[in-house]
Structures are given as C-alpha cells and as structure tokens.
C-alpha positions as CSV (number, residue, x, y, z in Angstrom):
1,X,25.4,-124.0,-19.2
2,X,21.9,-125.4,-20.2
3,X,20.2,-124.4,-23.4
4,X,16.7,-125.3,-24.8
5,X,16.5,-126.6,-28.8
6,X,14.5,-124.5,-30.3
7,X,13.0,-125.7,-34.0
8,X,11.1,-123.6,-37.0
9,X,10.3,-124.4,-39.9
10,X,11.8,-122.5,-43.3
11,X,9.4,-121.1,-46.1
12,X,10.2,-123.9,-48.1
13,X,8.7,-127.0,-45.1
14,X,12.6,-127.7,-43.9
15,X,12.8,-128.5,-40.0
16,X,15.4,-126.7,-38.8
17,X,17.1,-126.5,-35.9
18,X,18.9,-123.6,-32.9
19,X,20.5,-124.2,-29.5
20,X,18.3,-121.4,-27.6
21,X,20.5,-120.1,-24.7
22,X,18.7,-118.1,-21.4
23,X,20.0,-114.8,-20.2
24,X,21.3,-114.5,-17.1
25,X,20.1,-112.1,-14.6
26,X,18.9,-109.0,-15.9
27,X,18.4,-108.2,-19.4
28,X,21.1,-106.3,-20.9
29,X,20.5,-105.9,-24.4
30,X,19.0,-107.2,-27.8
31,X,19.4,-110.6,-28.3
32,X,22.8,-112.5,-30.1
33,X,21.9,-115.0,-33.1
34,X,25.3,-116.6,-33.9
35,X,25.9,-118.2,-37.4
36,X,28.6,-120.6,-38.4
37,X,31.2,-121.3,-41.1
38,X,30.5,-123.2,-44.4
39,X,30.9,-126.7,-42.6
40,X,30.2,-126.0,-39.0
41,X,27.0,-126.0,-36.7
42,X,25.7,-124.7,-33.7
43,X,28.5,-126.6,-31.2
44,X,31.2,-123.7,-32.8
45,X,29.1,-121.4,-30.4
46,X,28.9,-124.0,-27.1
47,X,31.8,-121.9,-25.7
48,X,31.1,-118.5,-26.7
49,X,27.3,-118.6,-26.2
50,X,27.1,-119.0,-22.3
51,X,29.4,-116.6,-22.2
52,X,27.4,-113.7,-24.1
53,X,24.6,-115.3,-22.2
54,X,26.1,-114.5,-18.7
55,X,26.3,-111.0,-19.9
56,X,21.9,-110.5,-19.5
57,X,21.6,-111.8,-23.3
58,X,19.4,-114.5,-24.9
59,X,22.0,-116.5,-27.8
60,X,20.6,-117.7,-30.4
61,X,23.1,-120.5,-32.0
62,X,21.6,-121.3,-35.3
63,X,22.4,-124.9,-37.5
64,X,22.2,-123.4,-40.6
65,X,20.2,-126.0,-42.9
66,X,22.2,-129.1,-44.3
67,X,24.0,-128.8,-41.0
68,X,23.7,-130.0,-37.8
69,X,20.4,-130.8,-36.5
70,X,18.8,-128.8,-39.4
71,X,17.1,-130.7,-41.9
72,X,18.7,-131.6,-45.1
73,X,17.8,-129.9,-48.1
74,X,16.5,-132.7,-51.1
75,X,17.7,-129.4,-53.7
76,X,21.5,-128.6,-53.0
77,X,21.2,-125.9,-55.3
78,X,19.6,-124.1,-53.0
79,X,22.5,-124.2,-50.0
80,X,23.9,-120.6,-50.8
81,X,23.2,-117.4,-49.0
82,X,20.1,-116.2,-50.0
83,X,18.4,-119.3,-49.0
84,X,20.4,-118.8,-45.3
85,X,19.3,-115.5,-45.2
86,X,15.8,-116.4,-45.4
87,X,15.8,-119.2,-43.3
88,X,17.2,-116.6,-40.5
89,X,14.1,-114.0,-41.5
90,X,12.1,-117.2,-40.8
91,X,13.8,-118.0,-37.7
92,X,13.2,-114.3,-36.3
93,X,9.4,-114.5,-37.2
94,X,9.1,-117.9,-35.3
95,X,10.8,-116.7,-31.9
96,X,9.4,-112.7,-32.3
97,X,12.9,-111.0,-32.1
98,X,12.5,-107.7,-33.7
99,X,16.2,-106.9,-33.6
100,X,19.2,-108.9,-32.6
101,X,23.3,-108.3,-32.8
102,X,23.9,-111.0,-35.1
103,X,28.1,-112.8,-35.2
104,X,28.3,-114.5,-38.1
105,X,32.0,-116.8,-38.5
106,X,32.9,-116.8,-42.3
107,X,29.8,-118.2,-44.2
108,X,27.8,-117.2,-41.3
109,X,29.0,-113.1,-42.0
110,X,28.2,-113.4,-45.2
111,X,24.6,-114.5,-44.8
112,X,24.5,-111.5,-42.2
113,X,25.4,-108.9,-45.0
114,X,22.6,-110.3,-47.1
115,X,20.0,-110.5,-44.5
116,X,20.8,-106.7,-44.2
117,X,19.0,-105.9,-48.3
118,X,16.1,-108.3,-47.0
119,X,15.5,-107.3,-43.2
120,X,18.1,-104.2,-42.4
121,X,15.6,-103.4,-39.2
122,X,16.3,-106.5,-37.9
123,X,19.9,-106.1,-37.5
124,X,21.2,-103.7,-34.3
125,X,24.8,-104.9,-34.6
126,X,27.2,-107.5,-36.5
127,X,30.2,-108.9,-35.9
128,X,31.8,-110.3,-38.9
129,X,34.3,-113.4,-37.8
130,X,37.2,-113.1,-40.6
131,X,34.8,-112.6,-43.4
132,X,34.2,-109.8,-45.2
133,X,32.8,-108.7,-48.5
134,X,35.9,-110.1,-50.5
135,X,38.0,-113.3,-49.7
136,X,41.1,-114.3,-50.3
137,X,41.9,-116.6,-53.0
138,X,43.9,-119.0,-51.5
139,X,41.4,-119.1,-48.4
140,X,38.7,-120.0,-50.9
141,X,41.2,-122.6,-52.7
142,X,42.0,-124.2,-49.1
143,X,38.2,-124.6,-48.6
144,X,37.1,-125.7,-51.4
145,X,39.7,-128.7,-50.9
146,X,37.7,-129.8,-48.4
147,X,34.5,-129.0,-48.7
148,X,31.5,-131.7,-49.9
149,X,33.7,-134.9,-48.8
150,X,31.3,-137.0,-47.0
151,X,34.4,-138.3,-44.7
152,X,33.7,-140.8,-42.3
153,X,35.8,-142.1,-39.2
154,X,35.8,-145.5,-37.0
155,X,37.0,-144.1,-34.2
156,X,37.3,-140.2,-32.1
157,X,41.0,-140.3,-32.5
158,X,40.3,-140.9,-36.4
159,X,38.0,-137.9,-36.8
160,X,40.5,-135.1,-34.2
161,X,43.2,-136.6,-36.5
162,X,40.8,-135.0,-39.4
163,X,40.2,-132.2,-37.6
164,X,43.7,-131.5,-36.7
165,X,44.6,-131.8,-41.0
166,X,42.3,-129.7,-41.8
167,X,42.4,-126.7,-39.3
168,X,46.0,-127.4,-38.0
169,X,47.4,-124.2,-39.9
170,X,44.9,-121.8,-38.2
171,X,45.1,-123.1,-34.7
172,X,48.7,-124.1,-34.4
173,X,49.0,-123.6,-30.3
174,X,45.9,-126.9,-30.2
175,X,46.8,-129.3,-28.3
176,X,45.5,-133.0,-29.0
177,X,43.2,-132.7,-26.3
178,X,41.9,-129.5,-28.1
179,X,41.7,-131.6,-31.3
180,X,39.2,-134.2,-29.7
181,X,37.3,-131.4,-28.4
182,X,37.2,-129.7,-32.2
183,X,36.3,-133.1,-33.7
184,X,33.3,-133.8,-31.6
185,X,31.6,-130.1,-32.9
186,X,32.7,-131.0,-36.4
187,X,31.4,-134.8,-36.2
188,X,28.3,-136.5,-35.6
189,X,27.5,-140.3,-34.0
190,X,25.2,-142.2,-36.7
191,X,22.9,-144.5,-35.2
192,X,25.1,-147.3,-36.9
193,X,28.0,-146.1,-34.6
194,X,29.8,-144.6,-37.4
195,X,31.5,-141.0,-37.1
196,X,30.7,-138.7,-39.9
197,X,30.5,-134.8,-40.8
198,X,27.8,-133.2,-39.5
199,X,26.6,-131.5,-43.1
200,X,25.3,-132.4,-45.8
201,X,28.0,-133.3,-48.4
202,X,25.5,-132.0,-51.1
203,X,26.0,-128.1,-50.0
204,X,29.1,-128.1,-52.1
205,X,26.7,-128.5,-55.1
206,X,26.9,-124.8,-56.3
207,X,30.5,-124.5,-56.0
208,X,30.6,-127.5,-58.4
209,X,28.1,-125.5,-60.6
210,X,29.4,-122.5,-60.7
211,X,31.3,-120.9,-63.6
212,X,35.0,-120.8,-62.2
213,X,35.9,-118.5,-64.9
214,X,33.4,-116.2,-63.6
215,X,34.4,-113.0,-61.5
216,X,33.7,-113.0,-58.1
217,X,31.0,-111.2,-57.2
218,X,30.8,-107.7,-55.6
219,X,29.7,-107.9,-51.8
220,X,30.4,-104.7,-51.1
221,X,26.8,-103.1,-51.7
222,X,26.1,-105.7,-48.9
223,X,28.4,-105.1,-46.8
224,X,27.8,-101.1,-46.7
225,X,24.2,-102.3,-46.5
226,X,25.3,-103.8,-43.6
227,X,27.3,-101.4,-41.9
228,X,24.3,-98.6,-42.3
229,X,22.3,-101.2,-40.1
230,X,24.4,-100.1,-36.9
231,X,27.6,-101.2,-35.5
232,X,30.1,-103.5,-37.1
233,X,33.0,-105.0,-35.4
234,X,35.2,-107.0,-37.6
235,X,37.4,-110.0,-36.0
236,X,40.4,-111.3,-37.9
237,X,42.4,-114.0,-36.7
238,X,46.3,-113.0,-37.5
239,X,47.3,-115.7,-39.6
240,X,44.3,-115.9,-42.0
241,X,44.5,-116.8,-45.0
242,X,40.8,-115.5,-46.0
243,X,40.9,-112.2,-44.8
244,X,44.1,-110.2,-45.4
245,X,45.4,-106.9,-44.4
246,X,44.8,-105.3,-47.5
247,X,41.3,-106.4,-47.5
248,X,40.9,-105.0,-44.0
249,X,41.9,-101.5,-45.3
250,X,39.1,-101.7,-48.2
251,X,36.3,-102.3,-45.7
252,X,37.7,-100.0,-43.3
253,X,37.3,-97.6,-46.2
254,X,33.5,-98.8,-47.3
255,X,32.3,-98.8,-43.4
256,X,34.7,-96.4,-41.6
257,X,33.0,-96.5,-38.1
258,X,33.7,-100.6,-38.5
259,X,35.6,-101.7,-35.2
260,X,38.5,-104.1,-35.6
261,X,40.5,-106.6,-33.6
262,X,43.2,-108.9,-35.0
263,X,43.8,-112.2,-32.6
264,X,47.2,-113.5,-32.3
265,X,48.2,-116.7,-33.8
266,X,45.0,-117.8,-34.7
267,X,44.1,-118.3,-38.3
268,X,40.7,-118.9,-39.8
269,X,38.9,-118.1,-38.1
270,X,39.0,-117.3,-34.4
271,X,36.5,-119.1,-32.0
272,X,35.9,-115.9,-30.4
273,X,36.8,-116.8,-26.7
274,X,40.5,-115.9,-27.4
275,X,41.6,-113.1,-25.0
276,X,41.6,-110.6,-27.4
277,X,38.7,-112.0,-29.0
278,X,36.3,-111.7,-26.0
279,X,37.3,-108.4,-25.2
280,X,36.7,-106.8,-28.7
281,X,33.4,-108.5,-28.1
282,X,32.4,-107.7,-25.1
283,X,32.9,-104.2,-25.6
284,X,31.3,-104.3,-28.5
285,X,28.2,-106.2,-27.1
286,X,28.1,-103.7,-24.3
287,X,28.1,-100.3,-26.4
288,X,25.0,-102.4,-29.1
289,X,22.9,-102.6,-25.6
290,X,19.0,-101.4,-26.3
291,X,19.8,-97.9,-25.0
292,X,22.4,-97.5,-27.7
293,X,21.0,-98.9,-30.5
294,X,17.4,-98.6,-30.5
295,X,15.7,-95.8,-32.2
C-alpha cells in the first residue's frame, strides 16, 4: 500500500518527516499516529500501518527527529522526550488532527505518556507497545549496549547479520529472510553506497550525560495522565526483558480499565502484526472509533 510523505516543521526550524497513509473506504474512526522505539523509524510501521489503514483509518507513521527522514538535531541534548512530545503537538497542528489513537513501541509510549501533561485532548486512545512507566533494568542495560554506535555495513547480508545480533533474543522464530527484511527498516543506503543506521548516533548524548547514580524517574503521574485521556491497551511481547510481569501488575493497578495482551515468543517488542497482536488491536481500534470516544 501507497503512502504520501508528509513533512512539518518543529518549533525549533527541524524538517521532519511522516509516512502519511490514506484510509480505505469509509471513515471509521480518529486517526492512528504510530511512534517508534529509541532506534527505529517510520519503516517499523510499513506492515502494521496499511493494515489499520484498511480498517477506514488515516496512519500517521512518524520519524521521530534524528531518525529516519527527520532532520538531525545540531543539539543532542535535546533527543529526550519532551522534545518528542512537542514535535508530535507540532506535527498535530500542521496536519489539523484534533484527536488521534496514538501506538507508541517503547520510546514511542513513552513520548505518548508525556504528550498526555502537554495535549491530554489530543489523545482518544493509546496503545503502549511493551513500555510502560517503569523498565526493566536489564532491558535498559541491553539497550544501552547498543545504542549511539554509528555502525556501518558493506553489504545487506552485513547489516541483517547486525540485525539478527542485536534483536535475535526477542524474535527467535526469524528466519534469515526475516532478518534482511528487519535490516533494511533499521538501515539506510548513503549516497556513497555505504549501509548505515538510520539515526543519529548523537541521540545517545543524554544517556551519556546523565547521572547513573541517579534514581529513575517516576512515570507514573504520566502514565495515569495518560490513561485519564481514554483507553489504554498495553502489548507485551512474552519474553521481554523491558517489561515484566510484575510491572504489568503495577500499571494494571495505576490504570485499571488498561487492556492487555501478552504475544507469544516474541520479546521486545512485538511488531504488532502477530496474531495475537493484531487482534488485541483491532478490537481495541474498533471500540476507540469516534462514536466511542468523542465527547
């Protein structure tokens, strides 16, 4: 399926960049803006996003800035969530979407949570993808492992073997053709012919400046900020090693209308096209339609 590239521009002058995909048929609901993980880009969503689309819903598939086809930002400091949040209040005045159901994948729920203390009108739904308002320690160990190397590769079969090192744990049914696939969302073509990341190796800048004897902080103000916005379905893939069981149980607690659905052997985090996945999200999507939700 098709999709237009739709550009704004942030408060601060960045050019940044969505893939903007058409309903189908008749409209059905509020539009989806989909947000990716820490190191991903709009091509997580090139699955998913006709899909929702097919449903009678505009997608929104958002490269969050540093990534993608976003611009790069000449202050990393400024690559956290607050910054995210506003880009995506930017974003929503550009295009004129009121409301949307927003599906944020790890990073991409977080920024979620915050846009609800900046813009909580905006939001008529969320689906948090194995992300929450606490992580897992070793998740955030894993990731920060990886994250800010500005790897290249000389060939596909360099950069899937990359991919397949990296995410092996939390897809372990892939197949190599599933790893070429993965590697050509995760990497870009430079004009040179090189393969490299597609993000800004800068946006591990404050997790390099950050105190790491410092507490984490508490999300949960956010998340409950979130959850008062309307409804919240939270996806967790069942090997994660960000989101655990016991965490589940704590938002459950803070947001007890949240919906949840676990995906088999899938780790972090689920592409959302898995069976059980798509049929959380479906239902979900179809109970956040505009006769639901709006008030």
């Amino acid at each position: 399926m098709s999709f237009a590239d739709l550009s704004w521009t942030s408060q601060d002058g960045l050019i940044l960049h969505a893939r903007d995909y058409a309903p189908i048929g008749e409209v059905s609901g509020v539009p989806v803006i989909c947000i990716h993980g820490l190191t991903r880009n709009a091509r997580d969503f090139e699955d998913l996003a006709p899909r929702i689309a097919a449903t009678g819903r505009r997608v929104i598939a958002v490269d969050v800035r540093g990534r993608g086809r976003s611009a790069r930002d000449p202050q990393p400091l400024n690559y956290h969530p607050g910054t995210y949040a506003m880009d995506i209040v930017a974003l929503l005045d550009a295009t004129g979407v009121d409301r949307a159901v927003f599906v944020g994948t790890s990073m991409g729920g977080i920024i979620a949570m915050v846009l609800a203390s900046i813009r909580p009108e905006a939001i008529a739904g969320a689906v948090l993808n194995d992300v929450g308002p606490e992580l897992a320690p070793a998740g955030l160990a894993r990731i920060g492992g990886y994250v800010g190397g500005g790897f290249a590769f000389a060939t596909w079969d360099e950069a899937a073997a990359y991919a397949k090192a990296i995410n092996g744990a939390a897809f372990p049914t892939y197949a190599d053709a599933d790893w070429t696939v993965f590697a050509r969302r995760l990497v870009d073509e430079t004009p040179d012919g090189t393969l490299a990341l597609a993000y800004d190796p800068d946006i591990a800048a404050p997790f390099k400046a950050a105190d790491p004897e410092a507490p984490p902080a508490d999300m949960y103000p956010l998340f409950r900020a979130l959850a008062a916005c309307g409804p919240v379905l939270l996806v967790r893939g069942a090997i994660s090693d960000l989101i655990d069981r016991p965490i589940v149980e704590r938002m459950r607690a803070a947001a007890p209308l949240m919906t949840y659905v676990e995906v088999p052997e899938v780790g972090h985090a689920p592409m959302l096209t898995e069976p059980a996945a798509w049929k959380a999200l479906g239902a979900f999507l179809r109970g956040a339609s505009l006769d639901v939700i709006a008030t």
